[in-house]
N, C-alpha and C positions, 0 to 999 in steps of 0.2 A: 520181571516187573514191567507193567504198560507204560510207554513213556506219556507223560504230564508234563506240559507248560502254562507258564500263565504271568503276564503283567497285570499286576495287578496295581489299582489304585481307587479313591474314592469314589464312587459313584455320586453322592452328594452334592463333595465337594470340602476345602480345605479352610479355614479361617484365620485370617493373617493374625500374625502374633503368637501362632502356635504351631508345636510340628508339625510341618508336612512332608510326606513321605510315600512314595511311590517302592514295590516291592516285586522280584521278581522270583516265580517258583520252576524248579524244574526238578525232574529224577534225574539229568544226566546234569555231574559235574562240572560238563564243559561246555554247557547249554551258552556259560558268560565268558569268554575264552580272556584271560590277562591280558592287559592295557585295554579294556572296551571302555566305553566312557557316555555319560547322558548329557540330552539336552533338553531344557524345557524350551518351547518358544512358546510368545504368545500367540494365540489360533488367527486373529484378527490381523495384528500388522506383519508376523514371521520374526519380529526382533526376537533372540535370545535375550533370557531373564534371565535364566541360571545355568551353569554346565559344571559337572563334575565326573570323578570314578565313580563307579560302582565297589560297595564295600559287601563283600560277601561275611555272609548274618555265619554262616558254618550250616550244618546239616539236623533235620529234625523231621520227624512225621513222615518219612521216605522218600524226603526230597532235602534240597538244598538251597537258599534264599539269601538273595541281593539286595541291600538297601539300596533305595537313592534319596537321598535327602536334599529338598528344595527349600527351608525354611525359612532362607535369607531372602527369599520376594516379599519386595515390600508393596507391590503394587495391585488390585483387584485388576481380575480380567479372566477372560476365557486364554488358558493352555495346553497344550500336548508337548507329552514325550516322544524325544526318540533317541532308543540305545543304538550306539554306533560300536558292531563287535569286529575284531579284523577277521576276516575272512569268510564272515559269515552277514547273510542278510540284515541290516538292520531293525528291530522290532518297533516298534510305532502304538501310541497307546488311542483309545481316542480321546474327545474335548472334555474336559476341566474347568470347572470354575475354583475361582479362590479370593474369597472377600471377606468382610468384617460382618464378623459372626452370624457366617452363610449359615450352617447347623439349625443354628437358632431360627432365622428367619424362613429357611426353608423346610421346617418337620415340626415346631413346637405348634402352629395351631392345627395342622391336621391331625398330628397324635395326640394331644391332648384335649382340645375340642372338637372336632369334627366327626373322628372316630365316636369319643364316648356319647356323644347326644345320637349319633345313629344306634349306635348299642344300644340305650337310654332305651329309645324307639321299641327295637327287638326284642327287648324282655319280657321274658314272661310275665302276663299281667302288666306289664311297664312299670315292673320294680325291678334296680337296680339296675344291672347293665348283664346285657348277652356275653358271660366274658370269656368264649373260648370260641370253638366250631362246632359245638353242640348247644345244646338250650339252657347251661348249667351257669349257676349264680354262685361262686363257692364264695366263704366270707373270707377265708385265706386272701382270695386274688382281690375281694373290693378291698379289703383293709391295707394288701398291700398299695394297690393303685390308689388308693386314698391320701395315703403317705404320698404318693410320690405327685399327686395334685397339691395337698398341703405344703410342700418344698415351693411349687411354682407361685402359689398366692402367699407364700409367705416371701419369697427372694426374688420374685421375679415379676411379680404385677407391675412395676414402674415400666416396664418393658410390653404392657400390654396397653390394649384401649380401654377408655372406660368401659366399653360395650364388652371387650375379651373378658375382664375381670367380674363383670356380671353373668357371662356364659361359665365361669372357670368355676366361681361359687354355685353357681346350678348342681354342676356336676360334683362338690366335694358333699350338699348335702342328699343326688341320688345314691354315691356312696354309702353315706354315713344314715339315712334312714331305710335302707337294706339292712345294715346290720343292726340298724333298733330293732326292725323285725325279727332278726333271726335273736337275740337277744330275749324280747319278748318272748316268743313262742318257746325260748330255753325254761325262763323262770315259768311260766303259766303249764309246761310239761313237767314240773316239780324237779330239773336239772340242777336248781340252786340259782342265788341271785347273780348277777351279774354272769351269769355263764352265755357263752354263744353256741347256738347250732350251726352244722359246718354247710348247711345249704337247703333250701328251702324248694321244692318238698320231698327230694331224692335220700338226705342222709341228716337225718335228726338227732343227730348224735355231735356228743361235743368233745375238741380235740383243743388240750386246754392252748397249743400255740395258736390256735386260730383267737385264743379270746385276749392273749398277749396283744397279739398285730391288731387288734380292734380298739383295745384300749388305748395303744400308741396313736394310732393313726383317731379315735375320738377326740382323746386329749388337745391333738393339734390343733384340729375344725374348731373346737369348739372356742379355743381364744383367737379363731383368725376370722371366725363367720358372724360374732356377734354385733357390728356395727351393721348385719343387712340383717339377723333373726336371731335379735335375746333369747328369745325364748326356747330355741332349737339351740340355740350355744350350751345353755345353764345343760338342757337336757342330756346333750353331748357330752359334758365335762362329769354330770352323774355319773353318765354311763360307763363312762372311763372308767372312774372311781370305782365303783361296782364288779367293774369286771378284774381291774385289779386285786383288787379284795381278796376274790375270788377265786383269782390264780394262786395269791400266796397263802391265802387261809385255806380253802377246800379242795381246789384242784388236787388230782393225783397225777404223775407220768402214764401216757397214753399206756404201755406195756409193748409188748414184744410183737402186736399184731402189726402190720406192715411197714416194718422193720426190714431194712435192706440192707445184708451183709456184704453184698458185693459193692454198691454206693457210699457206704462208708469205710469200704478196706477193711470190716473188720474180721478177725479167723471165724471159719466156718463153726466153730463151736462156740464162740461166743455168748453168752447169756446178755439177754439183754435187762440192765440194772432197773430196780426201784428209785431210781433219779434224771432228773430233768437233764436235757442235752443242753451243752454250755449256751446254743444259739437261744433256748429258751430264755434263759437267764438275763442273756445279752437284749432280748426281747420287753424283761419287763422291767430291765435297768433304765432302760430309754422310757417307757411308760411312765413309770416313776416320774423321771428326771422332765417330761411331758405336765405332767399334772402337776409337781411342783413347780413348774413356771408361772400354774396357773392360779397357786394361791393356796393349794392342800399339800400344807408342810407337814403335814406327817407323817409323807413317803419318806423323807431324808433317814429317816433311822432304816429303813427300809434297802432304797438304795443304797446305803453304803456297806449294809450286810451284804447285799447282791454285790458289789463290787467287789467286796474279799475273798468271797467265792468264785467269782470269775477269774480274779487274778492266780488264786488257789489251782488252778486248772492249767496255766499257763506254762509253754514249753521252758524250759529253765538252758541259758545257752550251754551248761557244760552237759545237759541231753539232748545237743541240737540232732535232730533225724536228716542225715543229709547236708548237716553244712546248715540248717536251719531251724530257727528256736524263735520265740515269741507270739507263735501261732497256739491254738489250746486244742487241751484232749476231750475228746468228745462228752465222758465220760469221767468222774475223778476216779484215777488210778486202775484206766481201760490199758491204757498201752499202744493207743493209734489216735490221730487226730483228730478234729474234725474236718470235712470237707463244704469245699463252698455251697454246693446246691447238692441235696440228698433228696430233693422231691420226686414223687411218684405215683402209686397208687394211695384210696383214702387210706388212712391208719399214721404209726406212727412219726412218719417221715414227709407228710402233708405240710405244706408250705414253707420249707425248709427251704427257702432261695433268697436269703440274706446274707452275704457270704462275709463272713467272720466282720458283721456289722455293729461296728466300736460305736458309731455316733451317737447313744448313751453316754459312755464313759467319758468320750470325749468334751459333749457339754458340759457334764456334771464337773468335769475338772476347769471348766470357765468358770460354772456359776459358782462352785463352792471352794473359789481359787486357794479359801484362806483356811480349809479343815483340816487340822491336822491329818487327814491320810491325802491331801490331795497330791503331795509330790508322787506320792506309789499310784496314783492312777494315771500322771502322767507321762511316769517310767514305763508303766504297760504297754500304754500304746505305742510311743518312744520303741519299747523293745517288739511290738508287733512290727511295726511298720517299717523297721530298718533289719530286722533277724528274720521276717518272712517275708512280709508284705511286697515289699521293694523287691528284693532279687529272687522271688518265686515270678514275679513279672517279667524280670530279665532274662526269664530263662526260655524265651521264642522270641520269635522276632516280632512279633508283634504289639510286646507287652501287657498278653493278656493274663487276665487272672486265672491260675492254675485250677483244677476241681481240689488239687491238695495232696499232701505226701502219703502215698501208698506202702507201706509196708513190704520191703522185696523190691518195690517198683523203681520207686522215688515220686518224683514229682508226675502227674497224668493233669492233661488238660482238657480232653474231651471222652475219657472213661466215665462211663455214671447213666447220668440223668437221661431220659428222652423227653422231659416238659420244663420247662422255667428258666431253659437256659442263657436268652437272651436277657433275663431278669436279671441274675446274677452279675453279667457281664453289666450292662447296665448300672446297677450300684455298686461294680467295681471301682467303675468311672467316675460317678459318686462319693466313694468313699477316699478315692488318689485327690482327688478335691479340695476332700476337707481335711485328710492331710496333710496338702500341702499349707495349708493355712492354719490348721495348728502349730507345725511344728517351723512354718517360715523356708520352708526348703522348697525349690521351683523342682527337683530332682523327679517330684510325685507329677510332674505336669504331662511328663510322656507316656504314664502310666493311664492318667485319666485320657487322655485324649487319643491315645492305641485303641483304649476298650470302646470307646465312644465309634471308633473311626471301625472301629471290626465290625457296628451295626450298618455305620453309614457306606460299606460298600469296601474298604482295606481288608480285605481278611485271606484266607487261603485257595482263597477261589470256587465256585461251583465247576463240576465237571459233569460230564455223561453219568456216573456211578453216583455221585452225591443223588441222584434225585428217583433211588432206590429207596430213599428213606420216606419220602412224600406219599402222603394220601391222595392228595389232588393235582398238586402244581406240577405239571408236565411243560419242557421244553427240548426244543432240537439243539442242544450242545452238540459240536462239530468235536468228535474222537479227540484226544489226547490232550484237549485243551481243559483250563480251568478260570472260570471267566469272575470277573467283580461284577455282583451286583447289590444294590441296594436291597436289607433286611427290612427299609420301609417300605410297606405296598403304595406307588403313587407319589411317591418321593424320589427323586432323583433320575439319572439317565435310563437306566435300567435298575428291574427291581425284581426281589422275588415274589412268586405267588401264593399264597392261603388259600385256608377252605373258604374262606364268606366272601372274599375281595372285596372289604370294609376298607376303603382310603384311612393310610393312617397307620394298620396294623403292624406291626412286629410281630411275627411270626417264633417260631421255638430254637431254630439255626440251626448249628453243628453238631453232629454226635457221633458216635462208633453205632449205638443204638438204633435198630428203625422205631417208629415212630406205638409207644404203647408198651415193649419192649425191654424186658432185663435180661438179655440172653448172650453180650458182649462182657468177657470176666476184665474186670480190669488190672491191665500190665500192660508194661511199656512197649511190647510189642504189639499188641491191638490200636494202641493209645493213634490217634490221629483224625484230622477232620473229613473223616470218609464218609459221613453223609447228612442228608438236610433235609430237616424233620418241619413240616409245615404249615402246622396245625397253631390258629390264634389263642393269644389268651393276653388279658389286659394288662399283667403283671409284667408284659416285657416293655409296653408303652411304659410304666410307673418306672421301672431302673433307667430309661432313656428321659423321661423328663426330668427327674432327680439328679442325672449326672449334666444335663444341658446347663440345669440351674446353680447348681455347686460350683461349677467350671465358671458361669458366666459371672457369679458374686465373689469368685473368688482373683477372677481378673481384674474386678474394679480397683481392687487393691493392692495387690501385686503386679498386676499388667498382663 
């Protein structure tokens, strides 16, 4: 095995009042020899902030990993590390920042505005947004990124300028009037009302999760845009209407056409069912629960049949897979789970990078505190978040969200996907959020802030080999080393590169996969972050603003 080192730490930067954590990788056990011990100092004056051991994380992904945790600085300022090992050279990181809610101020308007109004620009015809490293406009990634624009002008506009907040609504109606087109041209192509086409003018075919995530992410616009365009609101909250309709009255399951048995863990014989994937479900529960905010009470008989069904599906702890239950089967009565991101090529596994995304369930169990089923929705989640959710995070050092329990395997964290994957991590971060805030538990805070912190540059390091996975982004990595850098292009000390090099971008990150690729089986001996796939697409901006803004409305109250 090649030897791999690497300190690692934010690129970013750290935000007081929440973990911070510096992490060290190595293949040789004794890279951190007993009794070595860290020290932060400030870069400016040399005083020592913090000093402690090193806690060895144990072994995972063909190496072995040291925590250092600084999270008692209470003070802003530029820092460095240095591990003091006996016998061996000291390691030394370089400069750090760490302030009140640096995240935020250094990434939310480059990712969120800066980038999308350049997109904006690039589109074809100047509809929609450029949202990948090709010319392609899927309504998958605007409906997602839509959603996760609706999160920032619903929690987080007090935080912008008047001026931000009118750049912010720009870009949720270039969103949201791409998919009226693609919409339109469904119903005037005789697809049925409210149906969406999945991209304008490459694939005019409609994939009913695309017409979910369109309805969800309408639903929202349309009650947050109506004080700057009535009349684009009323339009919006139709079209929701419409297209939910649609999902639950007409829609049929995509079928078996790109269907990926190795992405889902599921056996190679496999048939693939005449029923919706639980995510779908969990898709149009939140639609629902959307549009009944907005005044169309008739979804509730609706949703709460979708919730019975969802829960229906749900791992039951005395069939925990692994020590773990409360996660759902893909399928009723499949016999494997689902996993977080199954996206890939178009067909049936297309925008499947919402990773077991409750926050349906979990509103509808605020809003309809008083229904009689509402204590079983909030047992669900309850049993998601404490029998999976939680210690499938604990299960690296990182706290990242797993792709999900493999069959033979157990748990794989970078087996699967080659596109969306920073998405998923992203409303991982998201989702440990509003966890914590449902359930009152700070336990979820290291969860969201791991996944957040694995964009902003914490993660397992780039090496010489990782960037066998890349199309474009080429760099001189020095042999054996694994270096931090920032997943935002233009953000932070160092950063990685994309195809466009749009300021702003998030890129696809980690996988066993190169880049277009289903050629890695996944098991745990494959399983690790061996390479970095570096092709844009806007969906990994939407799980980074959605988790920025969860995290930061969920500190106001909690701290």
């Amino acid at each position: 095995m090649k030897q791999i080192n690497g300190l690692l730490y934010s690129q970013i930067g750290y935000d007081l009042g929440c973990p911070m954590r510096a992490i060290i990788r190595s293949t040789d056990p004794s890279y951190v020899p007993e009794g070595s011990h860290f020290v932060v100092k400030n870069a400016e004056t040399g005083e020592t902030a913090w000093q402690g051991p090193l806690y060895c994380w144990g072994t995972i992904w063909q190496s072995t990993w040291w925590i250092m945790d600084f999270s008692q600085i209470t003070l802003p300022g530029r820092y460095q590390i240095s591990v003091e090992r006996p016998g061996v050279e000291p390691l030394t990181s370089g400069i750090f920042e760490i302030g009140d809610q640096l995240l935020w101020s250094k990434s939310i308007i480059p990712v969120a505005l800066d980038q999308l109004e350049i997109r904006a620009k690039l589109a074809r015809n100047g509809k929609g947004w450029k949202d990948c490293g090709s010319e392609w406009r899927e309504t998958n990634s605007h409906a997602t990124t839509l959603i996760g624009l609706t999160d920032l002008l619903n929690w987080g506009y007090m935080y912008l300028s008047a001026a931000e907040v009118e750049r912010l609504v720009q870009q949720v109606i270039v969103g949201g009037n791409y998919l009226a087109a693609c919409q339109d041209l469904a119903e005037q192509s005789g697809l049925g009302q409210g149906a969406v086409v999945h991209e304008i003018p490459n694939y005019l075919i409609v994939i009913p999760g695309d017409v979910v995530q369109s309805a969800t992410a309408w639903a929202r616009a349309a009650r947050l845009i109506y004080e700057w365009d009535p009349a684009r609101s009323i339009d919006y909250l139709n079209r929701a209407e419409h297209a939910l309709r649609y999902f639950l009255k007409q829609a049929r399951p995509y079928g078996a056409a790109g269907f990926s048995h190795s992405n889902h863990g599921a056996p190679a014989g496999f048939v693939v069912p005449k029923d919706w994937m639980t995510r779908d479900l969990m898709m149009a529960l939140w639609a629902g629960v959307e549009l009944w905010k907005a005044g169309r009470l008739w979804v509730q008989e609706e949703i709460v049949r979708l919730a019975r069904e969802i829960i229906s599906r749900q791992v039951p702890e005395e069939q925990a897979e692994g020590g773990l239950y409360g996660h759902f089967y893909l399928f009723p009565g499949c016999g494997f789970t689902e996993k977080a991101n199954t996206h890939h090529h178009v067909g049936h596994d297309t925008g499947s990078t919402f990773p077991h995304y409750l926050t349906g369930l979990i509103e509808m169990a605020r809003l309809l505190y008083d229904h009689p089923e509402a204590q079983q929705w909030r047992e669900a989640v309850r049993k998601f978040a404490y029998g999976y959710f939680l210690p499938a995070c604990r299960s690296n050092p990182f706290f990242l969200l797993p792709e999900g329990y493999f069959l033979g395997e157990g748990l794989l964290t970078f087996c699967g996907p080659w596109h969306g994957i920073n998405t998923s991590i992203g409303f991982a971060a998201a989702l440990a959020a509003q966890l914590e805030s449902f359930l009152g538990d700070s336990a979820f805070r290291e969860v969201a802030v791991g996944n957040l912190q694995w964009i902003a540059g914490l993660h397992a390091g780039i090496t010489r080999e990782s960037l066998a996975g890349c199309q474009f982004w080429h760099e001189d990595i020095p042999e054996g080393q694994a270096l931090p850098y920032s997943q935002i292009y233009g953000v932070g000390e160092r950063w990685v590169g994309n195809w466009t090099g749009i300021p702003g971008t998030i890129p696809n990150g980690f996988s066993t996969n190169p880049q277009f690729q289903l050629v890695v089986p996944p098991t745990r001996e494959n399983d690790g972050p061996w390479l970095y796939t570096d092709e844009d697409w806007i969906p990994h901006a939407a799980g980074w603003i959605s988790a920025l803004t969860h995290l930061r409305q969920v500190r106001v109250y909690r701290g």
